[in-house]
C-alpha positions as CSV (number, residue, x, y, z in Angstrom):
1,X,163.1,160.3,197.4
2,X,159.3,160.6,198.2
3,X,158.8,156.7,198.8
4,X,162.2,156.6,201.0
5,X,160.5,159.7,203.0
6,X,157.6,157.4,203.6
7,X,158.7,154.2,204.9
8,X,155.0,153.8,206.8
9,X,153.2,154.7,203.7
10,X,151.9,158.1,202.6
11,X,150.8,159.9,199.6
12,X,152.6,160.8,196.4
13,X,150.3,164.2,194.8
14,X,152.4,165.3,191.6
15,X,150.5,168.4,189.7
16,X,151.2,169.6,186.1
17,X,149.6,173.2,185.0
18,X,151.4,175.7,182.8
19,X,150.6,179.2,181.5
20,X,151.2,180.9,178.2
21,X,155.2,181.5,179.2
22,X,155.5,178.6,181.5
23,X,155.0,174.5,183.0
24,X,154.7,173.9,186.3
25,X,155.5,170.6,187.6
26,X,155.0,169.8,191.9
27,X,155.8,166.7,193.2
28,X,154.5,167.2,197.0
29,X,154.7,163.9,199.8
30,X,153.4,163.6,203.4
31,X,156.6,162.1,204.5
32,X,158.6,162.9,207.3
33,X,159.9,165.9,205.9
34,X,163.4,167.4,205.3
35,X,164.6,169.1,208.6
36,X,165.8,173.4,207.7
37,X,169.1,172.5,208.3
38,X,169.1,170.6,205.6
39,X,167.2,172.1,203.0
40,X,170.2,174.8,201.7
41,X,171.8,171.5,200.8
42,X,169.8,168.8,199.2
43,X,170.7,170.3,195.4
44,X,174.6,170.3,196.6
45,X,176.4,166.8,194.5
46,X,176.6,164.2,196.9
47,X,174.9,165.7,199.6
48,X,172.9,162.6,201.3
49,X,171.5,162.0,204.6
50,X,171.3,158.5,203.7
51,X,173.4,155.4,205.4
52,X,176.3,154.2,203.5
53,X,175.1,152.6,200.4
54,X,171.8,153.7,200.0
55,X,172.0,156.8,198.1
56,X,174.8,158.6,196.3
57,X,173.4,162.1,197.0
58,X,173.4,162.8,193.1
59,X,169.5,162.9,192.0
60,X,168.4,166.3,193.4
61,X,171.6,167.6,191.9
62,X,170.6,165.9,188.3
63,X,167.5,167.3,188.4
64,X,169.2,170.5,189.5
65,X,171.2,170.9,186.8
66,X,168.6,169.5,183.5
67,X,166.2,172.0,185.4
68,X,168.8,175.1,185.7
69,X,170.2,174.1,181.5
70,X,166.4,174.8,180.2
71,X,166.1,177.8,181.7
72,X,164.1,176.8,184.2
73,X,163.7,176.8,188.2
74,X,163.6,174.5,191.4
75,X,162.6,175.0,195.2
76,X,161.8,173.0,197.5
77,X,159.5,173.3,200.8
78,X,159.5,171.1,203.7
79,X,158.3,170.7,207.2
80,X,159.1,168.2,209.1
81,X,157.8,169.2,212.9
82,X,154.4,168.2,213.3
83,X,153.8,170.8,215.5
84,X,154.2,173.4,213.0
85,X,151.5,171.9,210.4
86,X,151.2,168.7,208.2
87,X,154.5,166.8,207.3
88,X,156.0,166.3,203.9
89,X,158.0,168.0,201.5
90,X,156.9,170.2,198.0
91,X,159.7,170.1,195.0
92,X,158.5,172.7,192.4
93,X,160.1,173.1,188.8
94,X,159.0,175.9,186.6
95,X,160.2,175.7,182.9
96,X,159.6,178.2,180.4
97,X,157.2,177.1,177.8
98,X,159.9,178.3,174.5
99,X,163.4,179.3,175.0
100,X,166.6,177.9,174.6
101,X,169.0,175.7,176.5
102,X,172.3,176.9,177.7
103,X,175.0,176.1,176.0
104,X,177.5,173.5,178.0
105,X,180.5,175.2,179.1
């Protein structure tokens, strides 16, 4: 999703860095950002903003869902007015360190 956001070119920055309880993985871009209308969506099952054939709206809510069955959590921060600060977008999982998976239901 980061090198479709950045059809110009841009920058790619992904951080690992954990704690005694937790890992916390961010995968930030400087591409053009998703607009706040969008944003309560993008972990929905094909939810895509993408032309016909180009995406089946299905990877956000993959990671979603592997995230969400360790125990673990996703958000996602975006701007994409340039007015209002840099562009890009910030995807941050936190997964415990230990624990369990849930069971499939």
């Amino acid at each position: 999703n980061s090198i479709t956001a950045m059809p110009d070119g841009g920058t790619i920055t992904i951080i690992a860095e954990g704690d005694k309880s937790n890992v916390k993985i961010s995968v930030k871009d400087t591409g053009t950002g998703i607009p706040k209308e969008h944003l309560s969506k993008v972990f929905e099952p094909f939810y895509t903003t993408k032309k016909i054939g180009q995406g089946t709206g299905l990877g956000l809510s993959i990671t979603y869902g592997i995230v969400k069955m360790h125990n673990g959590d996703i958000k996602v921060e975006s701007n994409n007015d340039p007015e209002k600060g840099p562009r890009g977008t910030n995807f941050r999982i936190t997964l415990p360190r230990k624990g369990k998976r849930k069971p499939k239901l």
